[in-house]
C-alpha positions, 0 to 999 in steps of 0.5 A, spaced: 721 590 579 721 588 586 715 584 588 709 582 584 702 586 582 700 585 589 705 589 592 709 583 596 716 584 598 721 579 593 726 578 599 724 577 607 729 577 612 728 571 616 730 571 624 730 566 630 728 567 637 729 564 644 723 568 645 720 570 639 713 573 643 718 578 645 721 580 639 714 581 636 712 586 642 719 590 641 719 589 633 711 592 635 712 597 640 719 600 639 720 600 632 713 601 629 712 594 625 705 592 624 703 585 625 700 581 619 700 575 622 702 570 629 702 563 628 703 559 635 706 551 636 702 546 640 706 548 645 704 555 645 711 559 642 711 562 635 712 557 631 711 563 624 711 571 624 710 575 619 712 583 621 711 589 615 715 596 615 712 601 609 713 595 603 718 590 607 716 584 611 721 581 616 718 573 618 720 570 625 720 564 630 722 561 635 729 557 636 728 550 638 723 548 634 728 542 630 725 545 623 730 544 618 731 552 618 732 552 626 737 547 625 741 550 619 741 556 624 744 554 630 751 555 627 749 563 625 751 569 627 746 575 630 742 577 623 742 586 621 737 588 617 735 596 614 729 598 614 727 605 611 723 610 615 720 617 613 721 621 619 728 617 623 729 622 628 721 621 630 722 613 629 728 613 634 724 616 639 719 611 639 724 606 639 727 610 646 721 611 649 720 603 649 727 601 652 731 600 645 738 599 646 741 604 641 747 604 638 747 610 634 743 615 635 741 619 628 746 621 624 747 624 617 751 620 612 756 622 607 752 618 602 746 622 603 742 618 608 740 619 616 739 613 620 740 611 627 742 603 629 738 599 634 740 592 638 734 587 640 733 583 645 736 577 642 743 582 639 740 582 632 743 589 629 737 594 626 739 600 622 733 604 620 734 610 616 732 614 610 737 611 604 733 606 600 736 602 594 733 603 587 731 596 584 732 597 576 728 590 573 
């Protein structure tokens, strides 16, 4: 069964970012993530944010804050991320309209999927699509 009772994701992707007020904005405007919740440091930056898209949650912050998780990602490489979509072609518009860098427009898969690929501001790569794993419990 993924998630619990209450509807919550059992797996959250987790990404750092120099500028992650940015990253909300884009995640937001460009590819349709809702905001759930923006916690700020004292120093103002994003210290915790929580992004939902249909039944997932993507958590982000900002680099440099010298939290356990920040220091173990100084040494990562840029994060992907799928996320299913109903309507890709209508998702990529949006994501063209608010500057997304594309790498894929909309394409039919073999394996019965279509999706497209985006980079964002900091090089992650996300792929938005219509293929959904099925989760057996």
């Amino acid at each position: 069964m993924a998630g619990d009772e209450n509807g919550r994701p059992d797996i959250c992707p987790t990404l750092l970012y120099a500028d992650a007020r940015a990253a909300v904005r884009q995640l937001t405007r460009a590819f349709g993530f809702t905001e759930l919740a923006v916690y700020e440091g004292e120093d103002g930056s994003v210290a915790h944010a929580e992004l939902a898209q249909g039944n997932g949650v993507v958590m982000l912050g900002s680099k440099g804050t010298g939290s356990r998780f920040d220091e173990a990602m100084k040494l990562a490489g840029p994060t992907g991320v799928y996320v299913v979509v109903a309507d890709v072609d209508a998702h990529h518009r949006r994501a063209v309209e608010h500057g997304a860098e594309i790498l894929m427009p909309p394409t039919d898969q073999d394996y019965g999927s279509r999706d497209y690929m985006a980079r964002d501001l900091e090089g992650n790569v996300w792929s938005f699509g219509t293929y959904a794993p099925e989760v057996r419990g």
